[in-house]
C-alpha positions in Angstrom: 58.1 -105.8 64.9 56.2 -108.8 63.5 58.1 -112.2 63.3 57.0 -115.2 61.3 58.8 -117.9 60.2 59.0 -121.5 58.0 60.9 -124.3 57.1 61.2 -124.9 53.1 62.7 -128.2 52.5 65.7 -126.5 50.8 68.7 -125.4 51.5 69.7 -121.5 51.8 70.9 -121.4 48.0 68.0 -122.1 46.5 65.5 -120.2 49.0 68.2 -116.8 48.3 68.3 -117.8 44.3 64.9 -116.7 44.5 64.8 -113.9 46.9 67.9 -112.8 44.5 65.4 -113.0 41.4 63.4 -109.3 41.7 60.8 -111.1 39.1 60.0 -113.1 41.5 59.1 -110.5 43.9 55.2 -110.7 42.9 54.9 -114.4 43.2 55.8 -114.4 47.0 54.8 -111.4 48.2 51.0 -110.4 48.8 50.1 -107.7 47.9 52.3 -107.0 45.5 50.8 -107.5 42.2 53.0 -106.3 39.2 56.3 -105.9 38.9 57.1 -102.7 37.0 61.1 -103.4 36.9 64.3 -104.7 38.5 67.3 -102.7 38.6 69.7 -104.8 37.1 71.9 -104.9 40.6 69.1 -106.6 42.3 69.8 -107.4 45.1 72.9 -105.6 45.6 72.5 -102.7 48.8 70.7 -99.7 47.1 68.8 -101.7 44.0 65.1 -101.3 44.0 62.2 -103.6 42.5 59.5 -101.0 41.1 56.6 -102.7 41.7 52.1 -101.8 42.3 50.4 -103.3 45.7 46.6 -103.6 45.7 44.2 -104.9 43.2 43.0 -102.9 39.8 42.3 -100.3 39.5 43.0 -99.3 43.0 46.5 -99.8 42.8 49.4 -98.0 43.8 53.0 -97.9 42.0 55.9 -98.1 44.4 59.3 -99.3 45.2 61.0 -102.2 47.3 64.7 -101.4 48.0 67.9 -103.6 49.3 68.9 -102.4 52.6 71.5 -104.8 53.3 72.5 -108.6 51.8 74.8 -111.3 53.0 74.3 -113.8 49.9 72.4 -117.0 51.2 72.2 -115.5 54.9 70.3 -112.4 54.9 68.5 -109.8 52.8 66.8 -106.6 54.6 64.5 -104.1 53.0 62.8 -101.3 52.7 59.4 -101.5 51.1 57.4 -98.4 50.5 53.6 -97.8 50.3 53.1 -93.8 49.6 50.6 -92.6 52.4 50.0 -96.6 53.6 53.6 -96.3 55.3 57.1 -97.6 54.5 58.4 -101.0 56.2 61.8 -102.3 56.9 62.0 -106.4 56.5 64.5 -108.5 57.8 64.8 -112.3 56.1 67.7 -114.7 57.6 67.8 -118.1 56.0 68.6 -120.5 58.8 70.4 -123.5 57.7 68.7 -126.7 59.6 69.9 -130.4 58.9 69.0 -132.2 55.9 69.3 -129.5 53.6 66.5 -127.7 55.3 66.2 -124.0 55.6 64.4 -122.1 58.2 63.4 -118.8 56.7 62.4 -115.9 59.3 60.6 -112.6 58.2 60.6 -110.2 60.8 58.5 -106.2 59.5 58.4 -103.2 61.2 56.2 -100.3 59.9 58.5 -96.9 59.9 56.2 -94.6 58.2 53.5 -93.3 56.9 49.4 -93.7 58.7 50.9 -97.9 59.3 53.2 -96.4 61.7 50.2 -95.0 64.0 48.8 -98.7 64.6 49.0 -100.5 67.7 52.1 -103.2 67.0 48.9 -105.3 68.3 47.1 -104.5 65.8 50.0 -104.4 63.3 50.5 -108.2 64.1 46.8 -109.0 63.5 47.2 -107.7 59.9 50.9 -108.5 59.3 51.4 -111.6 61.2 48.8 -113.9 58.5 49.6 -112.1 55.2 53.3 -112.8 56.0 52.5 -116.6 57.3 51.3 -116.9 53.4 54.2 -114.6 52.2 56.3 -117.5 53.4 54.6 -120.8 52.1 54.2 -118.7 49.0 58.1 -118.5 49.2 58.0 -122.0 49.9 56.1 -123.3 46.8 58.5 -120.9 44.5 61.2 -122.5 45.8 60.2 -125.7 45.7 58.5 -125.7 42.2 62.5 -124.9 41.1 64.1 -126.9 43.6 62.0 -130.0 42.6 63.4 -132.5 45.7 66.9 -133.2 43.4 69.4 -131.3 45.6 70.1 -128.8 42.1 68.4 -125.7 41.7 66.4 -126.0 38.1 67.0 -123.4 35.1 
């Protein structure tokens, strides 16, 4: 399992309002690069975001689905990659003082030709693109957040 964490200067709410928007999903996450569609009870258990990783025209059209979800806590899931390999994430949201919120992102590969790599060398590929998964989280956040304490329309 790879681990990587932040702090976004933000508390939980507004880092899950985002994690909780399925539109989002593209913004944050690299690698993915268009979002096909949100089932409408993202991100209750079972919802999936249908969504394509790479860049054109080498790209592949997949799914991302809701494992589990405590609302402003927790959301784990299960991103697949056809022959690439499926992955299980885990994100906690970590309240820290003054409205802070340390957000962790731990990924395991479960499947597929990923699942044959060293977890050595599954951190040397994870470990970075998850480090700007994160600030890329951040920035979303953030840009509705906007330092006022209110989360922005």
């Amino acid at each position: 399992m790879v681990e990587v964490s932040r702090t976004v200067p933000a508390p939980p709410e507004a880092v899950f309002e985002i994690l909780a928007d399925g539109w989002s999903y593209s913004g944050w996450v690299v690698g993915s690069c268009h979002i096909r569609d949100v089932d409408a009870s993202w991100p209750q258990v079972g919802a999936r975001i249908h969504h394509s990783v790479g860049g054109w025209p080498l790209q592949l059209e997949d799914t991302t689905a809701v494992l589990a979800v405590e609302p402003g806590v927790s959301l784990e899931l299960e991103a697949r990659g056809g022959a690439l390999g499926t992955a299980k994430i885990e994100l906690s949201l970590v309240p820290n003082g003054a409205g802070e919120t340390t957000v962790r992102m731990a990924e395991s590969v479960t499947g597929g030709v990923g699942g044959f790599l060293p977890e050595s060398l599954q951190s040397l590929m994870l470990g970075p693109r998850n480090k700007e998964s994160l600030s890329r989280l951040s920035a979303l956040v953030l840009g509705r957040w906007r330092g006022t304490g209110q989360a922005q329309p």
